[in-house]
C-alpha positions in Angstrom: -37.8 -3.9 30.5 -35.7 -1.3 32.5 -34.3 -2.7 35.2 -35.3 -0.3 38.5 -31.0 1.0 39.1 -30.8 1.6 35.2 -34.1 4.0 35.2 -32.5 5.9 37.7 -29.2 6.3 36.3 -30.6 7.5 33.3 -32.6 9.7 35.1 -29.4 11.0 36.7 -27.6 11.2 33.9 -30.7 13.7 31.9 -30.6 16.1 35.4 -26.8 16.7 34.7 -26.9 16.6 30.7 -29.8 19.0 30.6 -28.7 22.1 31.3 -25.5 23.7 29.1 -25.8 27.3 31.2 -26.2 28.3 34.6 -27.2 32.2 36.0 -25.6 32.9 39.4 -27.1 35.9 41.5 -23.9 37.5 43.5 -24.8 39.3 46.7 -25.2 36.6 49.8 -25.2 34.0 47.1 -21.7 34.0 45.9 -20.4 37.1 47.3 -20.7 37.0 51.5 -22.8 40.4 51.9 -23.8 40.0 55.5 -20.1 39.6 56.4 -18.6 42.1 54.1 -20.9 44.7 54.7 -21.0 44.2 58.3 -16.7 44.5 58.4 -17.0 47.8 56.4 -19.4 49.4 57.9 -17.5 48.2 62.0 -14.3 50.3 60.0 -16.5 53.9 59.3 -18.0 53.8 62.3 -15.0 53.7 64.5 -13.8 56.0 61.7 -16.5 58.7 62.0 -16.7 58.3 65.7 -20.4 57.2 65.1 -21.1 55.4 68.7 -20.7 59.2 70.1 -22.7 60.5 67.8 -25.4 58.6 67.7 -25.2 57.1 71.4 -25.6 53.7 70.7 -23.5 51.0 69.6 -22.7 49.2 66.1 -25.1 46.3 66.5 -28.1 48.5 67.6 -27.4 50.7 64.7 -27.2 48.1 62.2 -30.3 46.7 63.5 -31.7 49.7 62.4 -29.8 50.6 59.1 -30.4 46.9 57.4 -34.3 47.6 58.4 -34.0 51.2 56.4 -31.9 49.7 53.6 -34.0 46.8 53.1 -36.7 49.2 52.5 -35.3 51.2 50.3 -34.0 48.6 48.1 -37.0 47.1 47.7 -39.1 50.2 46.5 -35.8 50.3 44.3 -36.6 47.1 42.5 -40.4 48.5 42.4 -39.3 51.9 40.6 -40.8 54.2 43.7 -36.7 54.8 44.3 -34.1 56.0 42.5 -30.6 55.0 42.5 -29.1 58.2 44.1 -32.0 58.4 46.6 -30.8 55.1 47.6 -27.7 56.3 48.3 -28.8 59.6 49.9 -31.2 58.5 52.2 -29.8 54.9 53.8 -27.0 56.4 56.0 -28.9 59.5 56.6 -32.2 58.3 57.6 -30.7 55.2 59.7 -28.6 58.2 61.4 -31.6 60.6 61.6 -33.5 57.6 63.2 -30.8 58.1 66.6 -31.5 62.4 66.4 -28.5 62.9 64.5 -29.5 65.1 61.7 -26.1 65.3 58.8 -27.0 64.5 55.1 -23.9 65.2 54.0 -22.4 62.8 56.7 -24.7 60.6 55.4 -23.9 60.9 52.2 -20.1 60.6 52.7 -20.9 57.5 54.8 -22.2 56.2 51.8 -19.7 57.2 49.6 -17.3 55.7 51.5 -19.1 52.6 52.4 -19.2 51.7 48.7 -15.7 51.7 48.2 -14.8 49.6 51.4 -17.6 47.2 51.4 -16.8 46.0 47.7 -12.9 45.8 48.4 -13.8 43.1 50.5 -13.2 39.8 49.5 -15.1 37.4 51.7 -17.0 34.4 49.5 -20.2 32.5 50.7 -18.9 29.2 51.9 -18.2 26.9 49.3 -18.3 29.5 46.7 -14.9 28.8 45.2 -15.3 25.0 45.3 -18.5 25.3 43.5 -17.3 27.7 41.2 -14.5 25.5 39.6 -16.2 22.5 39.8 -19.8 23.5 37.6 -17.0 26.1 35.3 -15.4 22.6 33.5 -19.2 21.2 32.9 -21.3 24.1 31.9 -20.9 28.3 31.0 -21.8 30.3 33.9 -23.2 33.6 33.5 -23.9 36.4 36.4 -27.3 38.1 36.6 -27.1 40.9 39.8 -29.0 43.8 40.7 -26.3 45.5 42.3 -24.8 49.0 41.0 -22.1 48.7 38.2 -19.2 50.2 40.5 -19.7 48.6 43.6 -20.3 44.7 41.5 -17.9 45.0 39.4 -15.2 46.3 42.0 -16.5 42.6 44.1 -15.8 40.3 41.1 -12.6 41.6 40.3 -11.5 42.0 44.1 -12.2 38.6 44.8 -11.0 37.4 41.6 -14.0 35.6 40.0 -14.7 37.4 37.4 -13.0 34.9 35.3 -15.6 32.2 36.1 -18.3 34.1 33.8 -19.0 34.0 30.7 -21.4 37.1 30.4 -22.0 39.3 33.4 -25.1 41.3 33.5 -25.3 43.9 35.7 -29.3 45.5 36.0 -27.9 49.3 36.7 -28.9 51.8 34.3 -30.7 48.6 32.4 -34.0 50.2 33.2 -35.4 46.8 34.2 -34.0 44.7 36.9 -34.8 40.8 38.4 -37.5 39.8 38.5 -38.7 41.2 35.5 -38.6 39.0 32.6 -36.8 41.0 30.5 -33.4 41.2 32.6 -33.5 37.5 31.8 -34.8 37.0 28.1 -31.8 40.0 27.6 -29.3 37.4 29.8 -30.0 34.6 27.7 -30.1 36.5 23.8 -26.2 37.7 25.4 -25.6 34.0 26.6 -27.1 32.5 23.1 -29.0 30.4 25.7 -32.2 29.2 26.2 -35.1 28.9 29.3 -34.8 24.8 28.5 -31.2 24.5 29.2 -30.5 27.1 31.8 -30.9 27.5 35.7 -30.6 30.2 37.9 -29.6 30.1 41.4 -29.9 32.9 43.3 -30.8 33.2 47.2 -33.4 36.2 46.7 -36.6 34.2 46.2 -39.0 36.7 44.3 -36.0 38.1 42.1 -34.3 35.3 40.9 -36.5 32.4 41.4 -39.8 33.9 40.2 -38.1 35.5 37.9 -36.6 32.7 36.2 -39.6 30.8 36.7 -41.5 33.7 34.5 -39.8 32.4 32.0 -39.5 29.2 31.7 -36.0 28.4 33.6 -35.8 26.0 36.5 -34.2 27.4 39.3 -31.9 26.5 42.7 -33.4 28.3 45.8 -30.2 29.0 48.0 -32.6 28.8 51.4 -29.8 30.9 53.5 -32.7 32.1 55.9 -34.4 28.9 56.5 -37.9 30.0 54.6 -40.6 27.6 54.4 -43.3 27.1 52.0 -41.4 28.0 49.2 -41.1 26.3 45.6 -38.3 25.9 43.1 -36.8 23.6 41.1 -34.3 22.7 43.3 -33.3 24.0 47.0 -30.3 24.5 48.8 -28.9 25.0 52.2 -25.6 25.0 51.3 -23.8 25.8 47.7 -21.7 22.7 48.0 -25.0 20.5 47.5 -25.6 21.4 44.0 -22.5 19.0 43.1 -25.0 16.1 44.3 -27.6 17.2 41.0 -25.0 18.8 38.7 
């Protein structure tokens, strides 16, 4: 008979011995977005003189821009938006929204924007820990629906490239999280398989239905407090998933 403290140290022991490969997601889940997008675009607006322009101030114009971008990147990840509309349009109709009517402002906005907000370097709290500590027990792979210039300019700027063992970038893929095949494609590259890997990501319908579609347990990185939502695991802060791996 199994004594009650040996079941559960075997139990233990399977949660950390079962998986060999682990997906990270990068924006807000390694790489601070909020902060580092918020810093770059503070530096163009003083740049541009944008508070004249527009009349207001940064905070009520980012209220308005991350509304505008949100939208847009979602009917990117539905296909309804391209990749250079995107880009067009974020700036510009976030300005246009305040009467000031400038694509090409917009567009160098953008431009601009891209290069400064990837040159920053600051991580989501406990990234760095986390990093070093799951890189000595398992291969870590990045899966990131970010554009190829602006990701890979973050990894190398902040020096964590070296943490992954394949990085897969959904831009100019023609598929992107959550569909399945951004992740059967991950793991054939990884020579890994749904039973032995887990994706965390804080983006729940990208990467944790995704990974869930098939087959991969998942960590929910719960940065915005949502409720009612299920995964294999879910975190508040990165520094808990030393407790299970």
């Amino acid at each position: 008979m199994v004594h009650n403290n040996e079941f559960w140290f075997k139990l233990f022991h399977l949660m950390r011995t079962k998986y060999s490969h682990l997906f990270f997601d990068l924006d807000r889940t390694l790489w601070d977005f909020d902060r580092n997008s918020k810093e770059a675009i503070a530096e163009l607006f003083e740049k541009h003189k944008m508070e004249g322009r527009l009349g207001v101030d940064l905070d009520k114009f980012l209220s308005i821009y991350r509304q505008i971008n949100d939208d847009l990147w979602n009917r990117y990840r539905e296909g309804t938006v391209k990749k250079h509309e995107l880009r067009a349009f974020r700036f510009y109709e976030s300005f246009k929204h305040f009467g000031y009517d400038d694509p090409q402002l917009g567009l160098t906005f953008n431009n601009e924007y891209i290069i400064t907000s990837s040159s920053k370097t600051s991580l989501v709290d406990g990234a760095a820990e986390v990093l070093d500590y799951l890189g000595s027990k398992y291969k870590l792979h990045l899966i990131t629906n970010g554009f190829v210039e602006a990701q890979n300019r973050k990894l190398d700027n902040c020096n964590i490239r070296h943490h992954f063992k394949e990085v897969i970038i959904s831009d100019g893929m023609g598929f992107k999280k959550p569909d399945r095949r951004i992740f059967h494609y991950a793991m054939r590259l990884a020579k890994a398989k749904s039973a032995n890997s887990l994706m965390i990501g804080d983006d729940y319908g990208p990467d944790v239905l995704g990974a869930k579609s098939v087959g991969m347990d998942q960590v929910f990185f719960n940065i915005n407090n949502q409720l009612n939502k299920e995964a294999t695991y879910t975190i508040e802060k990165l520094i808990e998933m030393k407790e299970f791996l």
